[in-house]
N, CA, C and O atoms as a CHARMM CRD file, in Angstrom:
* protein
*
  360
    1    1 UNK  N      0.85600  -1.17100   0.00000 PROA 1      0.00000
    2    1 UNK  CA     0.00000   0.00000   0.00000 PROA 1      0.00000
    3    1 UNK  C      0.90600   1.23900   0.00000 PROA 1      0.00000
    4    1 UNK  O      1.95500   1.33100   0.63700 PROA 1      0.00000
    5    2 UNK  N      0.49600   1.96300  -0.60900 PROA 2      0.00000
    6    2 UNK  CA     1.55400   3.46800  -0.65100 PROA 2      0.00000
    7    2 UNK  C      1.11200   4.31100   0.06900 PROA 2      0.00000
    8    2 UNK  O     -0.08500   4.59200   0.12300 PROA 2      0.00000
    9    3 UNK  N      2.11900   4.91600   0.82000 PROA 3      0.00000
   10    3 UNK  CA     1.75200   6.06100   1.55800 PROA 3      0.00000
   11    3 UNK  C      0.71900   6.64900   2.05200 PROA 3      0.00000
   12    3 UNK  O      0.13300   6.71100   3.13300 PROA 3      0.00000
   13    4 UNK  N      0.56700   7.37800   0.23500 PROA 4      0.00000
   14    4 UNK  CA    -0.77700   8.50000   0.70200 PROA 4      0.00000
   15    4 UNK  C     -1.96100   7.50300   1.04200 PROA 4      0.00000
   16    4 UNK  O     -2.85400   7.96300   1.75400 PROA 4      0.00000
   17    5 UNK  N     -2.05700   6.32800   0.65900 PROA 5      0.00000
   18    5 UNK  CA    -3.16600   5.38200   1.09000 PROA 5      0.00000
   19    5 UNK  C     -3.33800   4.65400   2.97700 PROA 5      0.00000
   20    5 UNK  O     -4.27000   4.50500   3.76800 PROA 5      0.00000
   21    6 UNK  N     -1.51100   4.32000   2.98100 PROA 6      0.00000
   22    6 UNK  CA    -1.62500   3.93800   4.17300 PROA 6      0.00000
   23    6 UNK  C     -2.10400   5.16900   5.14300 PROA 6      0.00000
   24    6 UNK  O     -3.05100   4.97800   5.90600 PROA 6      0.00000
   25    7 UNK  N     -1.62700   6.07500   5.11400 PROA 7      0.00000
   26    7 UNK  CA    -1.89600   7.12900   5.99900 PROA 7      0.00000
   27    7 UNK  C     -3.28400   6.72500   6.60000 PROA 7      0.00000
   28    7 UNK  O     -3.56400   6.07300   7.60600 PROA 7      0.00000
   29    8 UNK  N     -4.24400   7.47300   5.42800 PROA 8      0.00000
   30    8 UNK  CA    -5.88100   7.51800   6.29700 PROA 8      0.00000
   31    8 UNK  C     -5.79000   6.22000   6.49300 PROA 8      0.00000
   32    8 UNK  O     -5.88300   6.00800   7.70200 PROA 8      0.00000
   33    9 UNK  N     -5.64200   5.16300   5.84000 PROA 9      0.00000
   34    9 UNK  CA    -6.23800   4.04900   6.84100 PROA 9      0.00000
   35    9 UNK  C     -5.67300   3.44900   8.13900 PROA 9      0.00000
   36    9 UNK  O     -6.43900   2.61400   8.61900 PROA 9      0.00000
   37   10 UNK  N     -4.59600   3.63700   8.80700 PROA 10     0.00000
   38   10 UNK  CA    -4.01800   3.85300   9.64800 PROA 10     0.00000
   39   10 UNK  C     -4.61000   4.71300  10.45900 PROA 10     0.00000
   40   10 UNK  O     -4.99200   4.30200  11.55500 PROA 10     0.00000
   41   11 UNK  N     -4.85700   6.43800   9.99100 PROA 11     0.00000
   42   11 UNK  CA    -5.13300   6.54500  11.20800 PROA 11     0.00000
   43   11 UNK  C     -6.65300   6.04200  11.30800 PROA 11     0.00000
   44   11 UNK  O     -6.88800   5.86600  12.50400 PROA 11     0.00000
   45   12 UNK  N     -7.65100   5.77400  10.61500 PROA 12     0.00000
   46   12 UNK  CA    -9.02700   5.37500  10.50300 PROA 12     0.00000
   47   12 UNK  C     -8.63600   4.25200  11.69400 PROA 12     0.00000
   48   12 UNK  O     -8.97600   4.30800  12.87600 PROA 12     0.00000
   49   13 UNK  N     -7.95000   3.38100  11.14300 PROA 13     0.00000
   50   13 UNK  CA    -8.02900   1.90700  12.41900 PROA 13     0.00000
   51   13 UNK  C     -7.21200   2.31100  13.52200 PROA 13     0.00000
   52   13 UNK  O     -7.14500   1.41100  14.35800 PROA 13     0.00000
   53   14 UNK  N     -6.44400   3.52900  13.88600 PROA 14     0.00000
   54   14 UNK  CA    -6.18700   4.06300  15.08000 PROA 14     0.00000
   55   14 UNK  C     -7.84000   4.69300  15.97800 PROA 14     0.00000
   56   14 UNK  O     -8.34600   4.58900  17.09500 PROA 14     0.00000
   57   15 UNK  N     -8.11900   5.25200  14.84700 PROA 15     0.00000
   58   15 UNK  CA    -9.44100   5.91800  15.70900 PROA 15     0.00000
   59   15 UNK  C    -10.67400   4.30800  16.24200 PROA 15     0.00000
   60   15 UNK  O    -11.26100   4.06100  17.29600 PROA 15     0.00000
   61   16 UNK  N    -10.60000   3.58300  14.94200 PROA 16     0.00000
   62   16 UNK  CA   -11.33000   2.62500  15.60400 PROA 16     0.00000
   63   16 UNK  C    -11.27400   1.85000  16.81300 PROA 16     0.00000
   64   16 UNK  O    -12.14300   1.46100  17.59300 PROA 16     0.00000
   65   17 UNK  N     -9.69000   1.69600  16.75100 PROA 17     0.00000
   66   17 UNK  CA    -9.43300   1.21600  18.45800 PROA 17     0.00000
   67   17 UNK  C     -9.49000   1.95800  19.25700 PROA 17     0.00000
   68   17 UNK  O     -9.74400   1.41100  20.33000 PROA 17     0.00000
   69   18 UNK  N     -9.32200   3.59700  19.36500 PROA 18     0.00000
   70   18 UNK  CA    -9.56600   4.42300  20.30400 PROA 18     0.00000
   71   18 UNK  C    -10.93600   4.35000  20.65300 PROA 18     0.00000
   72   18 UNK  O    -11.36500   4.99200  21.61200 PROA 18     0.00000
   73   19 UNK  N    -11.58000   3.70500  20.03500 PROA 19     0.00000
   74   19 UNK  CA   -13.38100   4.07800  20.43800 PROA 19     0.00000
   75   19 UNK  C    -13.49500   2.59000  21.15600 PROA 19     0.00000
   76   19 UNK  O    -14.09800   2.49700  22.22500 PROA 19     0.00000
   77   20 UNK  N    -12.88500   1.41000  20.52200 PROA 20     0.00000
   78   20 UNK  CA   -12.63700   0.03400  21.35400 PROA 20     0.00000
   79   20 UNK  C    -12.61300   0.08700  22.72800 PROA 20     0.00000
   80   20 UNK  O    -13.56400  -0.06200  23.49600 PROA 20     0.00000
   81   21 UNK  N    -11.25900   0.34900  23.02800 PROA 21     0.00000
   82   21 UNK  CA   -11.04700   0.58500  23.92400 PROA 21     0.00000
   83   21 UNK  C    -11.79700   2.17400  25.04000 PROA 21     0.00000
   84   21 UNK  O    -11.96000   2.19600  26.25900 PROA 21     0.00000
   85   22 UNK  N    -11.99400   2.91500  24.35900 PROA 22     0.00000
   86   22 UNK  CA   -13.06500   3.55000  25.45800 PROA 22     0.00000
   87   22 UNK  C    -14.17700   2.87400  26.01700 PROA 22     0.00000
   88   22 UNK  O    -14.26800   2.73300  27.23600 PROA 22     0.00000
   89   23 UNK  N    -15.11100   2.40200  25.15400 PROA 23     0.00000
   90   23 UNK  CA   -16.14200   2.04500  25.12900 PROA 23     0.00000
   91   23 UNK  C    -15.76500   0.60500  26.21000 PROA 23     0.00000
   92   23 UNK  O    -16.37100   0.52500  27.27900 PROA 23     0.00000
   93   24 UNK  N    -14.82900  -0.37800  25.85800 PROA 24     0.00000
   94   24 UNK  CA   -14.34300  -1.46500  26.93600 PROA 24     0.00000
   95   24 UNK  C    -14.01900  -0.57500  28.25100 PROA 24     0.00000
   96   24 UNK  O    -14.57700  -1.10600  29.21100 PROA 24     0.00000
   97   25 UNK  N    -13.62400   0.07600  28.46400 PROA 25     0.00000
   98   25 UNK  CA   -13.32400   1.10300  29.73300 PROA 25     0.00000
   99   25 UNK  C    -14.43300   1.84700  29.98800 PROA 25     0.00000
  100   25 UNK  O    -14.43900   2.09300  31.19400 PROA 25     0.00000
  101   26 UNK  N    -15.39800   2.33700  29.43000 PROA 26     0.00000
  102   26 UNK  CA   -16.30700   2.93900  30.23000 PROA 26     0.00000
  103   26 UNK  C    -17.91100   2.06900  30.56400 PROA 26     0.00000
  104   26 UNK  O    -18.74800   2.17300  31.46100 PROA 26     0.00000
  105   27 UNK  N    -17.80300   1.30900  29.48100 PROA 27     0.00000
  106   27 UNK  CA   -19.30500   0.67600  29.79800 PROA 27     0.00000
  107   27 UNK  C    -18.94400  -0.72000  30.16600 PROA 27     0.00000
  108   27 UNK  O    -19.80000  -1.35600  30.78000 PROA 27     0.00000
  109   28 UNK  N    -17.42500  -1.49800  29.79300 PROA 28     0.00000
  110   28 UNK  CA   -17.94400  -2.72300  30.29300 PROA 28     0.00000
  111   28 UNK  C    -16.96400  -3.02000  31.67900 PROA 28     0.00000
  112   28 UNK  O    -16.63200  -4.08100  32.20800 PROA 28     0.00000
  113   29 UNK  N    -16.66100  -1.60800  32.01300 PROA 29     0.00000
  114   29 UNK  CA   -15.35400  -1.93700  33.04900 PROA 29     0.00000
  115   29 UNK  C    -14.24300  -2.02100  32.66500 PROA 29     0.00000
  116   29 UNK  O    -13.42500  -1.74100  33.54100 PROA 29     0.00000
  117   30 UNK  N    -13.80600  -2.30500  31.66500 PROA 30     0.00000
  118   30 UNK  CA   -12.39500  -3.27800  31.21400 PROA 30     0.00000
  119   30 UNK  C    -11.18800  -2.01100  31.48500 PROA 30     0.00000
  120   30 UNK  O    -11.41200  -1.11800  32.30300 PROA 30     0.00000
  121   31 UNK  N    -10.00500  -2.06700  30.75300 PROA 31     0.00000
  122   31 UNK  CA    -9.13400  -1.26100  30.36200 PROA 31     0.00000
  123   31 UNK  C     -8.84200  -0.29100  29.48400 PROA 31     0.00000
  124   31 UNK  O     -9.07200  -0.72400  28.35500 PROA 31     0.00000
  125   32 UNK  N     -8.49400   0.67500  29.45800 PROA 32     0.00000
  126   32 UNK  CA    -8.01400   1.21100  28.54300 PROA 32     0.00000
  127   32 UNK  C     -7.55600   1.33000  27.31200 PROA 32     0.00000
  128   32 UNK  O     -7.82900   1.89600  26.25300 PROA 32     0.00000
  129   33 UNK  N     -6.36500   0.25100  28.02100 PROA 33     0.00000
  130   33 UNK  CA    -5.50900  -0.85100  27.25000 PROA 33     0.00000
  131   33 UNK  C     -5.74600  -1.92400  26.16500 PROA 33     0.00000
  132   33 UNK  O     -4.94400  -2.31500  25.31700 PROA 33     0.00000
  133   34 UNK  N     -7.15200  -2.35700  26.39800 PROA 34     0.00000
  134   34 UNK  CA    -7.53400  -3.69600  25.45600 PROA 34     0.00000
  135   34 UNK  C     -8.39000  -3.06200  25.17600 PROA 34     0.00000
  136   34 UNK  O     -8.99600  -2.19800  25.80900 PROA 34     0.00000
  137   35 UNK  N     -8.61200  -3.79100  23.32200 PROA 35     0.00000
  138   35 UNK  CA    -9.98100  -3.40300  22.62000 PROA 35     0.00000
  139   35 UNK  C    -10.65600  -4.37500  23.45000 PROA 35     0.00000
  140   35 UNK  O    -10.09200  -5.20000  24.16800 PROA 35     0.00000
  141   36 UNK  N    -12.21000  -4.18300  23.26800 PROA 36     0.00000
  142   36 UNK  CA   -13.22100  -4.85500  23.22200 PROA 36     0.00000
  143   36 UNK  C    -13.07000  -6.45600  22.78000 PROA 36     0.00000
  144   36 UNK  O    -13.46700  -7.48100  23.33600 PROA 36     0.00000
  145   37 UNK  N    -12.43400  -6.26900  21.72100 PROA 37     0.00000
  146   37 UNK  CA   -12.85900  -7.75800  20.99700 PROA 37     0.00000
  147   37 UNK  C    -11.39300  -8.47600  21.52900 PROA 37     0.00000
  148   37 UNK  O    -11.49200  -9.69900  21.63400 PROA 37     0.00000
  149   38 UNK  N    -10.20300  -7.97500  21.84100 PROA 38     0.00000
  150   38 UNK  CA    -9.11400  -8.82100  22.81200 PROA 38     0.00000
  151   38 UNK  C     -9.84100  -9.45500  23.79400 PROA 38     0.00000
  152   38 UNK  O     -9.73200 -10.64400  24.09300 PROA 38     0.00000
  153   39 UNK  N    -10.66500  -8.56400  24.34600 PROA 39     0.00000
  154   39 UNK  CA   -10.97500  -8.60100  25.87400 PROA 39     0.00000
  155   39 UNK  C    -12.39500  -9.94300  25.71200 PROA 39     0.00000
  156   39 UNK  O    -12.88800 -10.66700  26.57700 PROA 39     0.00000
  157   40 UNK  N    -12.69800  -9.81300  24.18800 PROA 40     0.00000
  158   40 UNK  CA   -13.81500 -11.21000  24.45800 PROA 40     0.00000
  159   40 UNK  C    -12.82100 -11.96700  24.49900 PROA 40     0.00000
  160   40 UNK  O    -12.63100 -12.56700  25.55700 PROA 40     0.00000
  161   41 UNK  N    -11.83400 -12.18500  23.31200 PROA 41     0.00000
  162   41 UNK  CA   -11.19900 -13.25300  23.28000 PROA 41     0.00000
  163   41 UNK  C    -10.53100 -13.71900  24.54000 PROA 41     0.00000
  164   41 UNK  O    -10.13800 -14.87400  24.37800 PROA 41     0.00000
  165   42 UNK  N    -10.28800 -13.30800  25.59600 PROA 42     0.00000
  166   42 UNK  CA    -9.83900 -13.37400  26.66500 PROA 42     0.00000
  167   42 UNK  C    -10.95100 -14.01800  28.05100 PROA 42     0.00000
  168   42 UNK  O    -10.79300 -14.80900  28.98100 PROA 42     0.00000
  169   43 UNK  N    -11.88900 -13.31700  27.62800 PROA 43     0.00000
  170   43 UNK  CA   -13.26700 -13.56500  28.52800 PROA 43     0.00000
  171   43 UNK  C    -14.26000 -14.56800  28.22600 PROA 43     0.00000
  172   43 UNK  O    -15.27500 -14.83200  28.87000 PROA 43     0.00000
  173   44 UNK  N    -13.81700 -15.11000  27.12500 PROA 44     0.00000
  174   44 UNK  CA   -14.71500 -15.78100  26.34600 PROA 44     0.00000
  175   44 UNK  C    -14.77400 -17.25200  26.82300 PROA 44     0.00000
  176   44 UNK  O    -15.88900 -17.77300  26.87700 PROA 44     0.00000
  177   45 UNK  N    -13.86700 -17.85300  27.11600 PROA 45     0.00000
  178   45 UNK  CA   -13.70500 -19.15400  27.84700 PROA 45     0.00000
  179   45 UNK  C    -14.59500 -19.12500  29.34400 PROA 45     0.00000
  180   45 UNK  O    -15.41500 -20.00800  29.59500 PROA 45     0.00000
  181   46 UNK  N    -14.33200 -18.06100  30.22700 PROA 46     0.00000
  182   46 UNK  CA   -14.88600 -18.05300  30.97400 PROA 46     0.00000
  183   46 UNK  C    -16.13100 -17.64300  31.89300 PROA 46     0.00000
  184   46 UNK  O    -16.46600 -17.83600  33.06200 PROA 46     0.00000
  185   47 UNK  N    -16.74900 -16.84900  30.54900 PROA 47     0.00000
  186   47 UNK  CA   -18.38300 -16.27400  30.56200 PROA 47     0.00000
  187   47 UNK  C    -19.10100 -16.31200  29.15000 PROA 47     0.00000
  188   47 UNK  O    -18.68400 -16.31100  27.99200 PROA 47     0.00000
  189   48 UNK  N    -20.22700 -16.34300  29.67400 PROA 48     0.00000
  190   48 UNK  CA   -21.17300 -16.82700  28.48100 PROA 48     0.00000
  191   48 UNK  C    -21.66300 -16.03600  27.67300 PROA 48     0.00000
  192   48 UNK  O    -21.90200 -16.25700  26.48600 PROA 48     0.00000
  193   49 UNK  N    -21.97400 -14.32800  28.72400 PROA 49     0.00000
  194   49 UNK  CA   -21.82300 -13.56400  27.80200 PROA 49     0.00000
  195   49 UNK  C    -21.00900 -12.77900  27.09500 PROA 49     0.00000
  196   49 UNK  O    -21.30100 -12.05400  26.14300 PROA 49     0.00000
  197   50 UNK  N    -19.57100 -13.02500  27.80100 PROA 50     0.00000
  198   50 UNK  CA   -18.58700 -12.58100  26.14100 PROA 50     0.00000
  199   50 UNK  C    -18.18500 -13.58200  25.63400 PROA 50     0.00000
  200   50 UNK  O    -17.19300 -13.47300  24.91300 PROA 50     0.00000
  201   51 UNK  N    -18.97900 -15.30800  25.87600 PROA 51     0.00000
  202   51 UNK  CA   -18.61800 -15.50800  24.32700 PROA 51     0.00000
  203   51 UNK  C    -19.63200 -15.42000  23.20200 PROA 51     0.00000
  204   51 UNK  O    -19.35800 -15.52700  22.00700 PROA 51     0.00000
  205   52 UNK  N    -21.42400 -15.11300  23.97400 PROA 52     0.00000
  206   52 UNK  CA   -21.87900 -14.29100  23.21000 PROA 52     0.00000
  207   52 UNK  C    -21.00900 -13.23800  22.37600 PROA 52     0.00000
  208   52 UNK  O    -20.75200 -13.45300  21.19100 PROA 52     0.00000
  209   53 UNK  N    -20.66800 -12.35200  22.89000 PROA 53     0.00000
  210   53 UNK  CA   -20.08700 -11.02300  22.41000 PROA 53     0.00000
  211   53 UNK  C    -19.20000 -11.06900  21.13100 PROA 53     0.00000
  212   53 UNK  O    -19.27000 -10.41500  20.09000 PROA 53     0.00000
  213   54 UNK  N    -18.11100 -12.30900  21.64200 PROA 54     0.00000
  214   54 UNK  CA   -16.88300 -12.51900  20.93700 PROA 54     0.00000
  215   54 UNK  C    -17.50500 -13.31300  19.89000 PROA 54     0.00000
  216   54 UNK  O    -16.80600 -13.18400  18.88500 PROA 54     0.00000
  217   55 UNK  N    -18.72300 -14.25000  19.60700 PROA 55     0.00000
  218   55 UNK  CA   -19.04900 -14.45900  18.22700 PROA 55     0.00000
  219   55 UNK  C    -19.78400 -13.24300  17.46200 PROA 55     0.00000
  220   55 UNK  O    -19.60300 -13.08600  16.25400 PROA 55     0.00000
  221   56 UNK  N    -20.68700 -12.32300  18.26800 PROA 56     0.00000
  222   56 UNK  CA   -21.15100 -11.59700  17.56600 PROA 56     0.00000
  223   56 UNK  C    -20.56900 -10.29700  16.77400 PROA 56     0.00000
  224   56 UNK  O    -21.09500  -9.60400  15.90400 PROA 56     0.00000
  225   57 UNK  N    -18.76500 -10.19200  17.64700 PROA 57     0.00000
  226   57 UNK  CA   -17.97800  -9.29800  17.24800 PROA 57     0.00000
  227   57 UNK  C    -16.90700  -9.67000  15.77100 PROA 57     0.00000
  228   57 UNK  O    -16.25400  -9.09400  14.90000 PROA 57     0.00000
  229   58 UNK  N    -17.36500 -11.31500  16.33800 PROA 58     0.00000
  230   58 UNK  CA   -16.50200 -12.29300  15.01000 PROA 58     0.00000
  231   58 UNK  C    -17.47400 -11.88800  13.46800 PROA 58     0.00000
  232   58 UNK  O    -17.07100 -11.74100  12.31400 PROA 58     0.00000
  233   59 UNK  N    -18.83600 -11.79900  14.03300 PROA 59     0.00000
  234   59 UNK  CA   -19.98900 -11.93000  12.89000 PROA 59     0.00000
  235   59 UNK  C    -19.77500 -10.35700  12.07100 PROA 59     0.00000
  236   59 UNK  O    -19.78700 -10.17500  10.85300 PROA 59     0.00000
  237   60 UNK  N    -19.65100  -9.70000  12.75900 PROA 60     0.00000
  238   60 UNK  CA   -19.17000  -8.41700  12.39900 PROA 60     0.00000
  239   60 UNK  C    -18.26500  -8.02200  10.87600 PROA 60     0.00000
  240   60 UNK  O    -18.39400  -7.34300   9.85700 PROA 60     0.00000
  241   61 UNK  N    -17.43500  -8.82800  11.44200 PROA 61     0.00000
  242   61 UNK  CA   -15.83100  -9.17000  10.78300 PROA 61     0.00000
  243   61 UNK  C    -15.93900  -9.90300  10.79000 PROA 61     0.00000
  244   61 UNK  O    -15.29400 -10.62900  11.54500 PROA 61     0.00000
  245   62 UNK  N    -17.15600 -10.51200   9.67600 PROA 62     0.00000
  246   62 UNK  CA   -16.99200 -11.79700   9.11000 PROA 62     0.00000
  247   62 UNK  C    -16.32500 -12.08500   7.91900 PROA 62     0.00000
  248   62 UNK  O    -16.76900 -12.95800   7.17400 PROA 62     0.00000
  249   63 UNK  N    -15.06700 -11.30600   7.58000 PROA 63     0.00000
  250   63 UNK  CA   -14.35100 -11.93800   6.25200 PROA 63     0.00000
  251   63 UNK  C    -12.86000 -12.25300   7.01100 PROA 63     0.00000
  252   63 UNK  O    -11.93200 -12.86600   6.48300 PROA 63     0.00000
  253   64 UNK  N    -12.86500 -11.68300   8.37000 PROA 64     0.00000
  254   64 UNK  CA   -11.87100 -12.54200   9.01200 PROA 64     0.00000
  255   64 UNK  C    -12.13100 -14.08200   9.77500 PROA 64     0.00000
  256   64 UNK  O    -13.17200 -14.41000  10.34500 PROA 64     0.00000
  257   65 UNK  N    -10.92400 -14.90000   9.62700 PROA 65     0.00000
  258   65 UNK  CA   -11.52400 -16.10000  10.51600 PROA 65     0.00000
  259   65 UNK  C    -11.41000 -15.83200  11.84500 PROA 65     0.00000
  260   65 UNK  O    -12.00000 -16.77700  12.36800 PROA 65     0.00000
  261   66 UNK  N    -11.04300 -15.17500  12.64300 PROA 66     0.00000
  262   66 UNK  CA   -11.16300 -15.01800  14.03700 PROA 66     0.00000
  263   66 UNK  C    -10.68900 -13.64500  14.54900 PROA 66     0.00000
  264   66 UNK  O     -9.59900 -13.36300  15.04900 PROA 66     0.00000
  265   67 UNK  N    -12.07400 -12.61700  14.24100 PROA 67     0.00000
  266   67 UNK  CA   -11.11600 -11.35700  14.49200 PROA 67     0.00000
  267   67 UNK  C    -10.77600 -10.92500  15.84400 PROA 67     0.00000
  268   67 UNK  O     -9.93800 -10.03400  15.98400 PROA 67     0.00000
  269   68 UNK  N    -11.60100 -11.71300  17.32200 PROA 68     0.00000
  270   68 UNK  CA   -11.06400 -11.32400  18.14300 PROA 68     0.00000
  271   68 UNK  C    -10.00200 -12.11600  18.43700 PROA 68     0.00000
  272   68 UNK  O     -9.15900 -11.64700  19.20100 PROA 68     0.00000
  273   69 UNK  N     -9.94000 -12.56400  18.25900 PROA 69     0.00000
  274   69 UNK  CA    -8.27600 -13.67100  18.59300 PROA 69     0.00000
  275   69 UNK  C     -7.01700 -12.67000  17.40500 PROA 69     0.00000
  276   69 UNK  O     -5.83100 -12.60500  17.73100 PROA 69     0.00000
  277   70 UNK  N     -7.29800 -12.29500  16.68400 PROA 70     0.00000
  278   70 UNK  CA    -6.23600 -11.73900  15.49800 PROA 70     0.00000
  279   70 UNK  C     -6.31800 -10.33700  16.18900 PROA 70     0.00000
  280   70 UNK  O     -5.37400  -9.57700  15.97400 PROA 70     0.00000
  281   71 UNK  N     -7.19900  -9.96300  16.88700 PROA 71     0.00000
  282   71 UNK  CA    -6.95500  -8.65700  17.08500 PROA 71     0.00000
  283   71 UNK  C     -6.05600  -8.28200  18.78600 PROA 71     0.00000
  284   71 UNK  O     -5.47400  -7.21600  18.98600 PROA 71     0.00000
  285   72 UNK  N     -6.14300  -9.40800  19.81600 PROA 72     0.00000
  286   72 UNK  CA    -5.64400 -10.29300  20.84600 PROA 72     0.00000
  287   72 UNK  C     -4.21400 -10.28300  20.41800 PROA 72     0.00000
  288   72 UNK  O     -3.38900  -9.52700  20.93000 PROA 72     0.00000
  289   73 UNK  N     -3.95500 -11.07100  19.54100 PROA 73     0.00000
  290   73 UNK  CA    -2.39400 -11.07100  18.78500 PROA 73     0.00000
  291   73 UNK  C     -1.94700  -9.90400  18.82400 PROA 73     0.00000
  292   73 UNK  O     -1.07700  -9.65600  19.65900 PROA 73     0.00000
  293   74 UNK  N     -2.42000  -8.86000  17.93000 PROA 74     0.00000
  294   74 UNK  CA    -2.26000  -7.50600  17.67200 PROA 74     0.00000
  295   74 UNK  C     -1.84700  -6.86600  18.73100 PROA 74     0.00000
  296   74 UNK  O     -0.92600  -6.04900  18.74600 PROA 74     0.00000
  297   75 UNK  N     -2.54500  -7.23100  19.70200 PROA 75     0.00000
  298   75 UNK  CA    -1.93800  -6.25000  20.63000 PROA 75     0.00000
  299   75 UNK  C     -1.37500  -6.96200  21.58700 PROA 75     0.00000
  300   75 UNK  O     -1.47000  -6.51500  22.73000 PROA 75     0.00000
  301   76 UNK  N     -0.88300  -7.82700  21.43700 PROA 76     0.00000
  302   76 UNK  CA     0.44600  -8.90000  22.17000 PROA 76     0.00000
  303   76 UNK  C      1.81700  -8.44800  21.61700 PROA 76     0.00000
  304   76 UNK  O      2.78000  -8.05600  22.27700 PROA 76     0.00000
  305   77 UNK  N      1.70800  -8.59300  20.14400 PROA 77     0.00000
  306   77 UNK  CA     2.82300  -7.92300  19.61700 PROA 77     0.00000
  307   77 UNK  C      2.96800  -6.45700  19.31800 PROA 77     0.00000
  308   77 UNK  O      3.76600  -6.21700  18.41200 PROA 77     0.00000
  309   78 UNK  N      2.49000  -5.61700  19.76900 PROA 78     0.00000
  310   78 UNK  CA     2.39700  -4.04200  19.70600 PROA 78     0.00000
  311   78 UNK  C      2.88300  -3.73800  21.02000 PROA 78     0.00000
  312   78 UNK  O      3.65200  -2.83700  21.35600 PROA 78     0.00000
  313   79 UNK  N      2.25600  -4.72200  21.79800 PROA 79     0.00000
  314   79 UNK  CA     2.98200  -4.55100  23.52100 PROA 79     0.00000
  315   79 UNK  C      4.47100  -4.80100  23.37400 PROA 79     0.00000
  316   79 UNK  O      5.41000  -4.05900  23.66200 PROA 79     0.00000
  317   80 UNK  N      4.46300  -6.03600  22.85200 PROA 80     0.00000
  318   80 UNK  CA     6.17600  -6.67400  22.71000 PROA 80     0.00000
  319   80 UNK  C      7.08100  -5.89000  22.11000 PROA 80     0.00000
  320   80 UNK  O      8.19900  -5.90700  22.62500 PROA 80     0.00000
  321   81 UNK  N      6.87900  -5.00500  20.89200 PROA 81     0.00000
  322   81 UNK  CA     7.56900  -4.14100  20.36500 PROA 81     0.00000
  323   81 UNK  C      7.76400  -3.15900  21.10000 PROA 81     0.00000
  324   81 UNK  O      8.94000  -2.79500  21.13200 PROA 81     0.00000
  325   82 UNK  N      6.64800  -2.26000  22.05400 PROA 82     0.00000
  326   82 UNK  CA     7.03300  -1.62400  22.43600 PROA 82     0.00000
  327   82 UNK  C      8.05800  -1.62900  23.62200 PROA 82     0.00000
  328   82 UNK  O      8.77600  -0.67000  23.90500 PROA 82     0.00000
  329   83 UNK  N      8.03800  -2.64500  24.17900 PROA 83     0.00000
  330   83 UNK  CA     8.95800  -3.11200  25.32200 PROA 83     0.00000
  331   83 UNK  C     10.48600  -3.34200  25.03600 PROA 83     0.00000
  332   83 UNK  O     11.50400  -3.15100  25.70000 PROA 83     0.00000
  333   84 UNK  N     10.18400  -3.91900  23.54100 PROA 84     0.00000
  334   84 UNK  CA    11.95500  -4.12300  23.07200 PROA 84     0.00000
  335   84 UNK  C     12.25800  -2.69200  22.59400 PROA 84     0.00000
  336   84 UNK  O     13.44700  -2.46700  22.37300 PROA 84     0.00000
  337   85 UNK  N     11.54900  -1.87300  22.43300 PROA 85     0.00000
  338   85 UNK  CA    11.93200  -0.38900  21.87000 PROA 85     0.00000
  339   85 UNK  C     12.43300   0.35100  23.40300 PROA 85     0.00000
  340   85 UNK  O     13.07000   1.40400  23.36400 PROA 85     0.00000
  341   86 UNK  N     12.09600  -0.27800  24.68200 PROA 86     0.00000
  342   86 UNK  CA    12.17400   0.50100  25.35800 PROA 86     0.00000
  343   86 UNK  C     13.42700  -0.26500  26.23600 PROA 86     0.00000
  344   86 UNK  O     13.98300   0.07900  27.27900 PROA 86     0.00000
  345   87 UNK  N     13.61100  -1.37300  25.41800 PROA 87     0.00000
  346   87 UNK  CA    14.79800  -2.62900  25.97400 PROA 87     0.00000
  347   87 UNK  C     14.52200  -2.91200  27.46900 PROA 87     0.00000
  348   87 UNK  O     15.44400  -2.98100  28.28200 PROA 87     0.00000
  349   88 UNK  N     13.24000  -3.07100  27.79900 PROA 88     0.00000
  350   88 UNK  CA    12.35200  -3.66900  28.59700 PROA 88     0.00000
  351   88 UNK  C     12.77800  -5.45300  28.37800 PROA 88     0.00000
  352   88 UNK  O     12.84700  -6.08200  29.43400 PROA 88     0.00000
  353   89 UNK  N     12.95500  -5.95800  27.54200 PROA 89     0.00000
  354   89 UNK  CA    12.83700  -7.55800  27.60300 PROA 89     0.00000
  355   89 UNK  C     14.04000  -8.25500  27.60700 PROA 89     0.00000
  356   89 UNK  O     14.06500  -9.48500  27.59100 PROA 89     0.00000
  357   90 UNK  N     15.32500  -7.36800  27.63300 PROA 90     0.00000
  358   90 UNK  CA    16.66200  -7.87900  27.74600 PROA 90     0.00000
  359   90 UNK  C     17.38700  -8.34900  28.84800 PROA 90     0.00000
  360   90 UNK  O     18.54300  -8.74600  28.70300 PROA 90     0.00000
């Protein structure tokens, strides 16, 4: 993707997780830190209604095969980078 393309969509899926993660922090309790759909994938084993949530967030983003688990990843390795940037893991 070139530039002038990556730009807006970058920041477009910056703003989308900024609203993720508010919305997980103000209405369902959660963090800051995690989108919504990490936080099913995370919650999902152990309540019924986020794994309600986490299929209906999958149904959403249904041309991905598992977007809260891919999006879980995402921010496993966004954490990890930032830690080796900060030579946190050495």
């Amino acid at each position: 993707m070139n530039r002038a393309l990556y730009i807006p969509w970058r920041l477009a899926s910056d703003f989308v997780g900024l609203f993720s993660r508010g919305f997980n922090a103000t209405f369902l309790g959660g963090s800051t830190a995690q989108t919504t759909s990490a936080r099913a994938h995370l919650e999902a084993p152990h309540s019924k209604a986020w794994a309600r949530g986490r299929a209906i967030i999958n149904a959403l983003f249904f041309w991905q095969d598992d977007h809260c688990a891919e999006d879980w990843a995402k921010e496993v390795e966004r954490a990890r980078y930032t830690l080796e940037r900060l030579d946190a893991l050495k």
